[in-house]
C-alpha positions as a printed Julia matrix, in Angstrom:
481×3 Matrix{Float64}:
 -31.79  -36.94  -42.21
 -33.51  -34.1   -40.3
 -29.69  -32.44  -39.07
 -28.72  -32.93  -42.54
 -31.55  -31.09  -44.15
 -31.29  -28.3   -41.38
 -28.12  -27.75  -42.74
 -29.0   -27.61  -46.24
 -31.47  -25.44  -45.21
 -29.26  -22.74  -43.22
 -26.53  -23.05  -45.98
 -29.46  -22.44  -48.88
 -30.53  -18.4   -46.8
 -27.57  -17.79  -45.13
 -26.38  -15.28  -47.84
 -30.32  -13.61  -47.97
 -30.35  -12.98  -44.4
 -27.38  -12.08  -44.01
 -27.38   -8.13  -44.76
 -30.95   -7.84  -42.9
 -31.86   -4.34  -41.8
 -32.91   -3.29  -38.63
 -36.72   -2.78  -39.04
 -39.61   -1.46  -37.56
 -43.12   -0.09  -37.99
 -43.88    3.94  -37.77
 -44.73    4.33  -34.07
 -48.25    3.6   -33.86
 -51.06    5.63  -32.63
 -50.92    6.71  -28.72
 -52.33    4.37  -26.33
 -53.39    6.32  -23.01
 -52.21    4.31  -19.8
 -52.91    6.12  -17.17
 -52.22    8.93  -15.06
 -49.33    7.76  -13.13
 -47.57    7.34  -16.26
 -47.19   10.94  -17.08
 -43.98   10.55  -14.52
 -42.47    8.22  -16.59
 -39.05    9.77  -18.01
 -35.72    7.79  -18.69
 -36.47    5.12  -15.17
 -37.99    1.68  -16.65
 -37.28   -1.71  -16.26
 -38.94   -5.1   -17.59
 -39.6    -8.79  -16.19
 -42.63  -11.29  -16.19
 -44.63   -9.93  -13.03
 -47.38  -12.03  -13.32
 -45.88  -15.25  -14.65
 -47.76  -15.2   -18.29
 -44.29  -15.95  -20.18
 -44.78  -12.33  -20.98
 -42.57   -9.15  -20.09
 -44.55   -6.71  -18.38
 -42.8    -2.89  -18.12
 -41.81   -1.2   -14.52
 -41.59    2.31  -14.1
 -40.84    4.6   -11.48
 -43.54    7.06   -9.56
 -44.15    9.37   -7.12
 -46.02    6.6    -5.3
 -43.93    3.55   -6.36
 -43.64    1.55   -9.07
 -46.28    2.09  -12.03
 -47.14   -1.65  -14.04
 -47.75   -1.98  -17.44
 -48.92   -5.42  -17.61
 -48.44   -7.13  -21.54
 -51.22   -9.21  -22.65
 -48.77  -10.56  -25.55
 -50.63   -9.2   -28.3
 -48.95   -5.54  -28.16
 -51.48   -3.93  -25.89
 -50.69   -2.94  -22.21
 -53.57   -3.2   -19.38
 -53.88    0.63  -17.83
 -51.35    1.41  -14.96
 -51.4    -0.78  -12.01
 -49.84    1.03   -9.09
 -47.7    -0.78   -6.29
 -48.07    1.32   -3.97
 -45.47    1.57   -1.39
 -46.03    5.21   -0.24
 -42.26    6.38   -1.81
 -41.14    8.48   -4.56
 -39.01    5.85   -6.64
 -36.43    6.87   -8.79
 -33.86    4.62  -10.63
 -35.28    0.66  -10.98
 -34.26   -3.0   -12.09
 -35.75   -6.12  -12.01
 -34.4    -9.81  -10.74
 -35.27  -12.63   -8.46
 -33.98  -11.42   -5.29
 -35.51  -14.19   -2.75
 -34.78  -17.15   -5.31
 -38.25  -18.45   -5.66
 -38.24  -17.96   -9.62
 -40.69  -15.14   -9.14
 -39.76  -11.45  -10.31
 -38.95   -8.66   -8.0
 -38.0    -5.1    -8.59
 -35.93   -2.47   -6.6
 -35.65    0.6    -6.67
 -33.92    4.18   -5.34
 -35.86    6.48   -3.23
 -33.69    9.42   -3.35
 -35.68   11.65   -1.43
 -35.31    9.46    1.81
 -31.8     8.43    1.17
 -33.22    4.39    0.76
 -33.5     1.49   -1.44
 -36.42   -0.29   -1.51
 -36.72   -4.24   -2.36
 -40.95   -5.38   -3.9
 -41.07   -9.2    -3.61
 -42.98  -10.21   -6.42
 -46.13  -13.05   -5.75
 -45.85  -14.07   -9.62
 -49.42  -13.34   -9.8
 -48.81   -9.39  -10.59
 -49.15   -8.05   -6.93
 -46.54   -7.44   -3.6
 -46.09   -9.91   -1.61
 -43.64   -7.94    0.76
 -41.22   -4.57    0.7
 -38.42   -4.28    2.59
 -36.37   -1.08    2.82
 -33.16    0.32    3.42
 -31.23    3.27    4.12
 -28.61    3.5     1.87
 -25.89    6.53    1.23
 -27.07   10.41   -0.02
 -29.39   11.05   -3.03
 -29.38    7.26   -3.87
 -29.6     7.81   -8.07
 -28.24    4.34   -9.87
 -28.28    0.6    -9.13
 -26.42   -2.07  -10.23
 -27.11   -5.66   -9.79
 -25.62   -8.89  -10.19
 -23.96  -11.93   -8.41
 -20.7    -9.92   -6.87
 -19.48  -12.97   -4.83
 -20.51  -15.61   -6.73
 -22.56  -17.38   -3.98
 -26.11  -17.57   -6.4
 -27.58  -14.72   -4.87
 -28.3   -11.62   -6.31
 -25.72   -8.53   -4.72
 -26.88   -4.67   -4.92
 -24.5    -1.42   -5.45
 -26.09    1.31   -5.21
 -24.7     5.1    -6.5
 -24.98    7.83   -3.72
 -25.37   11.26   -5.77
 -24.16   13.68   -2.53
 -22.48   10.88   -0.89
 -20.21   10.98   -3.6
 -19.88    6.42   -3.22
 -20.72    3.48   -4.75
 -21.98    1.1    -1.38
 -21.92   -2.63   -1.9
 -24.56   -4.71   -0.74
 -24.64   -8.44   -0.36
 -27.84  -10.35   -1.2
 -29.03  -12.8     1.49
 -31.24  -14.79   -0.79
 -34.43  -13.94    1.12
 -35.41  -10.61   -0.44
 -32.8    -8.96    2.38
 -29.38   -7.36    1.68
 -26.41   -6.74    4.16
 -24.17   -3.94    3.9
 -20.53   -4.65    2.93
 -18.66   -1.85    2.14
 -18.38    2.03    0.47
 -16.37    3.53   -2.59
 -15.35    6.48   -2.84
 -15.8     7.46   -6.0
 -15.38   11.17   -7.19
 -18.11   13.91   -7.36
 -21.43   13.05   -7.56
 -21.43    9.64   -9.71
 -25.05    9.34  -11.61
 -24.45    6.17  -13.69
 -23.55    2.53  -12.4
 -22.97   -0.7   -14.89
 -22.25   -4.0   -13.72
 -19.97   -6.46  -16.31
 -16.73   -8.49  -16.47
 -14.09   -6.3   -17.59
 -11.15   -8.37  -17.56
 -12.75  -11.95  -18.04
 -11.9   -13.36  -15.06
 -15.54  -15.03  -14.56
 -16.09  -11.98  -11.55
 -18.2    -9.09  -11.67
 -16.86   -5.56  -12.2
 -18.67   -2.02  -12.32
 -18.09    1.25  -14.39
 -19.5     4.49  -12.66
 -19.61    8.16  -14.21
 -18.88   10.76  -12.02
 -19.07   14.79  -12.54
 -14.9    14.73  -12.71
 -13.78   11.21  -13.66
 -14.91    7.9   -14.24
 -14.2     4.59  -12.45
 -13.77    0.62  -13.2
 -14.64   -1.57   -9.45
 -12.08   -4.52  -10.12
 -14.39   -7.29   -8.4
 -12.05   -9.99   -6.59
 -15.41  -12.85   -6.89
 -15.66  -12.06   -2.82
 -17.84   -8.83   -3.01
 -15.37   -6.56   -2.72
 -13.57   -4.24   -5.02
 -10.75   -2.26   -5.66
 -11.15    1.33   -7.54
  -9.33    2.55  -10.53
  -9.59    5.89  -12.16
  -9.4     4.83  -15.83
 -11.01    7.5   -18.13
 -13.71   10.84  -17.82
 -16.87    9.81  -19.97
 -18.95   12.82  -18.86
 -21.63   10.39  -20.14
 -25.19   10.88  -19.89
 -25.96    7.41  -21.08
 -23.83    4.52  -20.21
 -24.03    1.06  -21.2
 -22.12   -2.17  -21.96
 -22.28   -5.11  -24.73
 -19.73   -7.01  -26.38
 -20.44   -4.91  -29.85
 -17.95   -6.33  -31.41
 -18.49  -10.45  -30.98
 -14.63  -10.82  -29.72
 -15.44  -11.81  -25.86
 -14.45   -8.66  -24.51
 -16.75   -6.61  -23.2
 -17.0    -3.09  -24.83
 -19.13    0.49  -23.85
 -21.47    2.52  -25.32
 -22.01    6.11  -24.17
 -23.11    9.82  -24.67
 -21.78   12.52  -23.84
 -22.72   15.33  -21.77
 -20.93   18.47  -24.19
 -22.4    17.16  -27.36
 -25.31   14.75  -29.28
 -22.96   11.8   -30.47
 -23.11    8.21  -29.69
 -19.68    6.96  -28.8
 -18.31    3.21  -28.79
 -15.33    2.28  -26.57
 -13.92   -1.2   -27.66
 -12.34   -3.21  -24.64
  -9.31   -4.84  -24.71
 -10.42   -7.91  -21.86
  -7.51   -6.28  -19.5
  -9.4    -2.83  -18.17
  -8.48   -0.8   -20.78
 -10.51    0.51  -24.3
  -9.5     1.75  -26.88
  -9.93    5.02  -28.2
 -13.87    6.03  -28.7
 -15.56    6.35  -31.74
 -18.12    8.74  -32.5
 -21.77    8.09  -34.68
 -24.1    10.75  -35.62
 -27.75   10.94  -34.7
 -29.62   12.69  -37.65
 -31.06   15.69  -35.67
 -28.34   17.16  -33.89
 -29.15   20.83  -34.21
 -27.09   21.76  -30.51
 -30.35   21.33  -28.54
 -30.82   17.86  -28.27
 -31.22   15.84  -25.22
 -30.48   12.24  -25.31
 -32.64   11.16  -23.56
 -31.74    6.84  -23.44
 -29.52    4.09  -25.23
 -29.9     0.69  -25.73
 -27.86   -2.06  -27.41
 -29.48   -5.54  -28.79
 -29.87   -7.82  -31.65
 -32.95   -6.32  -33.01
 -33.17   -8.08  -35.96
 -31.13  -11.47  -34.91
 -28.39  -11.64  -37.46
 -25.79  -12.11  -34.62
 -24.26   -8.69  -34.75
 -25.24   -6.25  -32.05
 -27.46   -2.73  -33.16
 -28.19    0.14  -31.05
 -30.71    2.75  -30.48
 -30.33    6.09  -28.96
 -33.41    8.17  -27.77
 -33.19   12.44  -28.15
 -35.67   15.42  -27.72
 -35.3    18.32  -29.34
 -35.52   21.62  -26.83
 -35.11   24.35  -29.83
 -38.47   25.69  -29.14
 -40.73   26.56  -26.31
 -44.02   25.28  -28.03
 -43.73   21.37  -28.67
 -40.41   19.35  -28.16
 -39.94   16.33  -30.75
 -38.75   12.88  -30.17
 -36.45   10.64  -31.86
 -36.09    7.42  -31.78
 -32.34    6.84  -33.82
 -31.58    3.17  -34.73
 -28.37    1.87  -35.77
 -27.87   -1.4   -37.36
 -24.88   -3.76  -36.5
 -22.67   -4.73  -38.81
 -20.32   -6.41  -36.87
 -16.93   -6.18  -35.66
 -18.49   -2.4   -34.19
 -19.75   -1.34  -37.11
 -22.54    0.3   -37.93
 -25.04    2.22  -40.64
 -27.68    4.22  -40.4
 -29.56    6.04  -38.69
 -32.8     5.77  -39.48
 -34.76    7.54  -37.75
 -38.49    7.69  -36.26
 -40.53   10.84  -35.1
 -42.55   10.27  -31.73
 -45.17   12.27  -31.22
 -45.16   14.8   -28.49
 -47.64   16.98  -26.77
 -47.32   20.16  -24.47
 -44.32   21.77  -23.04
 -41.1    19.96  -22.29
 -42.46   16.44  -23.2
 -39.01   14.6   -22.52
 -39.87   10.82  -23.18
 -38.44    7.43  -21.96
 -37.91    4.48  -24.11
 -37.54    0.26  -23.56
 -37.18   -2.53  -26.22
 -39.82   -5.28  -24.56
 -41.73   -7.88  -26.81
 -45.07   -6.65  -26.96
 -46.66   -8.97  -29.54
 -45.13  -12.57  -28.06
 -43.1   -13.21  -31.41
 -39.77  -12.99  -29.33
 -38.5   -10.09  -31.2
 -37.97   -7.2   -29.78
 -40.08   -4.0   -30.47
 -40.19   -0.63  -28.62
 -42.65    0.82  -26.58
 -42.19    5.06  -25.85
 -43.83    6.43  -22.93
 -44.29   10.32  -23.45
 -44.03   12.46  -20.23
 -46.72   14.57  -19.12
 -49.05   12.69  -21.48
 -49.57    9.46  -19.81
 -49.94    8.15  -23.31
 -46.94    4.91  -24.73
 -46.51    4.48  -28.29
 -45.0     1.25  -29.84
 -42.81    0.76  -32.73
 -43.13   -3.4   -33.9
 -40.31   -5.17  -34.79
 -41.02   -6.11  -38.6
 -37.47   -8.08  -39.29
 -37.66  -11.65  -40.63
 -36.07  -13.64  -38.1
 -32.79  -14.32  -40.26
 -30.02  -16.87  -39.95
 -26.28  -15.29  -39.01
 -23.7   -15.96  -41.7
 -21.78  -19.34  -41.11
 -18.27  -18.24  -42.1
 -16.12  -20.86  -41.59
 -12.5   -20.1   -40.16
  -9.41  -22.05  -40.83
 -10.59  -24.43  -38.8
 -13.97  -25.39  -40.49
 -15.42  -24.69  -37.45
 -19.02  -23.9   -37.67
 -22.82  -23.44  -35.4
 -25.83  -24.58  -36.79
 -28.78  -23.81  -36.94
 -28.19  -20.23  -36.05
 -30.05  -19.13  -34.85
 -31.63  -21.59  -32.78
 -33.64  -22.7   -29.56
 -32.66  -25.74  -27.8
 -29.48  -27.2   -29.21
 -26.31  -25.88  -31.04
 -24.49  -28.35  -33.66
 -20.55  -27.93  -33.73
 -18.86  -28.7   -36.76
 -15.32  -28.76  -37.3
 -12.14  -30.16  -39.22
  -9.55  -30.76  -36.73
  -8.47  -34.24  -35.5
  -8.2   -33.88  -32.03
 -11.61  -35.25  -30.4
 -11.87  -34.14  -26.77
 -12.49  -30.59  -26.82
 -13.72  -27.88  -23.77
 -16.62  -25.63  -24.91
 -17.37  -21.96  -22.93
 -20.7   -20.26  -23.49
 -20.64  -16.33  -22.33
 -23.55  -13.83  -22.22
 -23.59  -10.57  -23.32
 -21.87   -9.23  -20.26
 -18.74  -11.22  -20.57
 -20.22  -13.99  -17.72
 -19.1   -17.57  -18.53
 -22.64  -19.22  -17.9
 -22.0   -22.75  -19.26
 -18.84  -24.84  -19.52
 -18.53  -28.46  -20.49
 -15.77  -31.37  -21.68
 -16.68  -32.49  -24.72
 -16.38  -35.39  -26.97
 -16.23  -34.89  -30.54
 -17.61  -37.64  -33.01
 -17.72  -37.41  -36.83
 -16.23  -34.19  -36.57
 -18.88  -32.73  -34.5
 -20.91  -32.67  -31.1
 -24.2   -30.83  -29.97
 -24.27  -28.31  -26.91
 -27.95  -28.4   -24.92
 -28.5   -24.35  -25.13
 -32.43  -25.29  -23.44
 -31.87  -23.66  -19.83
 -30.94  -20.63  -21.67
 -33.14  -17.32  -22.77
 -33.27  -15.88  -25.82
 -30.56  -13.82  -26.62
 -27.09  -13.1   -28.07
 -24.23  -15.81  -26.85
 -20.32  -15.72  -27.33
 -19.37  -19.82  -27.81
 -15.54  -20.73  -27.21
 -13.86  -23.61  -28.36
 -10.41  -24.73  -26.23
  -8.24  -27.56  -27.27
  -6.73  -30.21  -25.26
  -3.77  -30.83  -23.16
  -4.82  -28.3   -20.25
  -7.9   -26.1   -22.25
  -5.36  -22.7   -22.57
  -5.6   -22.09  -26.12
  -8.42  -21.14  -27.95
  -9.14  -22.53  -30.99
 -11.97  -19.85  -32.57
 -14.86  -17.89  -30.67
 -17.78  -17.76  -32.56
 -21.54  -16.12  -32.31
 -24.96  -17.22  -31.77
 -28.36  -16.38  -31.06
 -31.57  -18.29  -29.15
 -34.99  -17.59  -30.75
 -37.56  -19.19  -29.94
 -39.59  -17.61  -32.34
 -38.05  -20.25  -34.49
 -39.95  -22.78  -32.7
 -37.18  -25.34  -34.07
 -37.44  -29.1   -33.51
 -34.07  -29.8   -33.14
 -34.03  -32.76  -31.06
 -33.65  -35.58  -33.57
């Protein structure tokens, strides 16, 4: 009875939530942090330091790594230093020693090293272990490159003019593997799986080209020259909700957004280009970042800028897209930062500051040492349940724990494939339908936006539909009956 009236339920708003905008609140009065924050530009990362089911926000210093830790009510505690006596530069967060606690590394360009923190899980080091890596160190990627469970580094050298390879050891220690060659001075390095294969691939931007790493699942790669972005911001999603994964950029000549569709094989198509608002020829962009900010299944994105026209006060942006699918999009709407003194470039990162698992954004101003924090005000809506030919359909969606299949066909043993936003197959599983339908346990995974494949019989090679959906927790669904 429950299941059924779930359904009636989803059926009965799909339509009202189906056109929800993107929302959030006017940035809200300037918190001071800290001094150490006035070095906080574009370099920021997030993960639950202190093991509060809270994301706390990393950002790089002249000392180390500044922490913002989240109290979960949309506050921040003042600056916590971890002090490792470096200048940090590029960061990003993951469990690098497997014991389930967060850990951060970072660049340390003016040494020409990497340096690992091992997190305690109680908000303080437990060790740091550092390496020399190539030139001017200035972009890591992360991410299981040889598909042993353990988290691989690459790392891209500025004047080295490579992209070196590092293999994870699984104790908070990395061994060297290998250098790319990769151009003139490449600034921007992406991890994702460009071709579907199930292995790891990365995109780099370089001064005079730009490069896809063709991961063979072993750690090793083999270069292609495939396009020059010039980008200043690089990043990739699966926009457009068809399993491949696509890119999102800007460019270095001019203050557009641009979207690059993949085709699954290497290859994009051509880019299209979307307006900020305030594009008066001085603008800096100044971030990017693609989500689900207001969890109707299709992808939005925001782009930060800063406008240099004059000498006196520079003004932020924030410019926010919303996702219509299929890589569509409308909007901007846009949201005025404050900004104080002389060249106040600012860095940006979407983080849940008020524990309602929806994403809001929190603005650090440079030379300030003041954040600001736009809240996510979107009703937690429910995607649109088109059904194909098929009758195929998810519900509830979103969800938390559990995803119903429905369908019309008459074959009963089916092969499901759940893949992230990065184009990773994370879950695969035989399945046996039963009154036309089946449930999938979706519990081990985080919130999020998930791509959910359905394969028939008689070897699993065709695909029968691909369909959306997201986890929310905020839902705080009881779907287990």
């Amino acid at each position: 009875m429950k299941k059924i009236f779930i359904l009636i339920l989803f059926l009965a708003f799909q339509k009202q939530f189906a056109q929800n905008l993107v929302c959030f609140t006017t940035p809200q009065p300037a918190k001071p942090v800290g001094s150490s924050m006035k070095s906080w530009m574009v370099s920021n990362a997030k993960a639950d330091f202190n093991n509060d089911g809270i994301d706390d926000i990393f950002s790089a210093t002249v000392n180390g790594i500044a922490l913002l830790q989240s109290n979960g009510t949309g506050s921040f505690s003042s600056d916590t230093i971890l002090d490792i006596g470096l200048t940090t530069g590029a960061v990003l967060t993951g469990d690098f020693n497997n014991d389930g606690r967060a850990d951060i590394a970072a660049t340390v360009p003016d040494s020409n090293k990497v340096a690992i923190i091992l997190g305690t899980g109680t908000g303080t080091i437990l060790s740091v272990f550092v390496f020399s890596v190539g030139l001017l160190p200035c972009s890591l990627a992360s991410g299981d490159f040889n598909n042993d469970a353990k988290i691989d580094l690459a790392i891209a050298n500025y004047s080295s003019n490579t992209v070196s390879i590092y293999k994870g050891v699984g104790n908070g220690t990395f061994t060297f593997l290998t250098n790319y060659n990769v151009g003139v001075n490449p600034s921007i390095l992406i991890a994702g799986d460009f071709n579907n294969n199930g292995n790891l691939d990365l995109m780099v931007n370089s001064t005079n080209a730009s490069y896809i790493l063709k991961g063979n699942g072993a750690g090793l790669f083999a270069v292609s020259t495939f396009s020059n972005l010039l980008a200043t911001n690089l990043i990739t999603r699966d926009v457009t909700a068809d399993g491949n994964l696509d890119v999102l950029y800007t460019h270095l000549n001019d203050s557009l957004v641009y979207l690059a569709k993949g085709n699954g094989n290497y290859t994009f198509l051509p880019a299209i280009s979307y307006s900020l608002s305030h594009t008066n020829g001085y603008h800096t962009l100044n971030g990017l970042y693609a989500d689900d900010f207001n969890n109707d299944g299709k992808m939005d994105f925001i782009c930060a800028s800063t406008d240099n026209s004059t000498f006196i006060s520079h003004e932020c942006y924030l410019e926010i897209f919303n996702g219509q699918g299929s890589g569509n999009f409308t909007g901007p709407s846009s949201f005025s930062v404050s900004s104080t003194g002389f060249q106040v470039p600012f860095g940006f990162i979407p983080v849940d500051a008020n524990n309602d698992s929806k994403l809001d954004i929190v603005v650090a101003l440079d030379n300030a040492g003041i954040i600001e924090i736009l809240y996510n005000c979107n009703t937690v809506g429910v995607i649109e349940n088109s059904e194909d030919k098929y009758g195929i359909a998810l519900y509830p969606n979103p969800t938390s724990d559990i995803i119903n299949i429905s369908f019309d066909l008459e074959t009963e043993i089916k092969k499901v494939e759940i893949f992230n936003d990065f184009g990773q197959l994370i879950h695969q599983e035989i399945v046996i339908f039963k009154d036309n339908g089946t449930v999938i346990n979706t519990k081990e995974l985080p919130n999020g936006v998930y791509h959910l494949t359905l394969r028939q019989a008689q070897g699993y090679n065709t695909v029968i539909a691909t369909k959306q959906f997201v986890i929310s927790r905020y839902l705080n669904s009881d779907n287990s009956n």
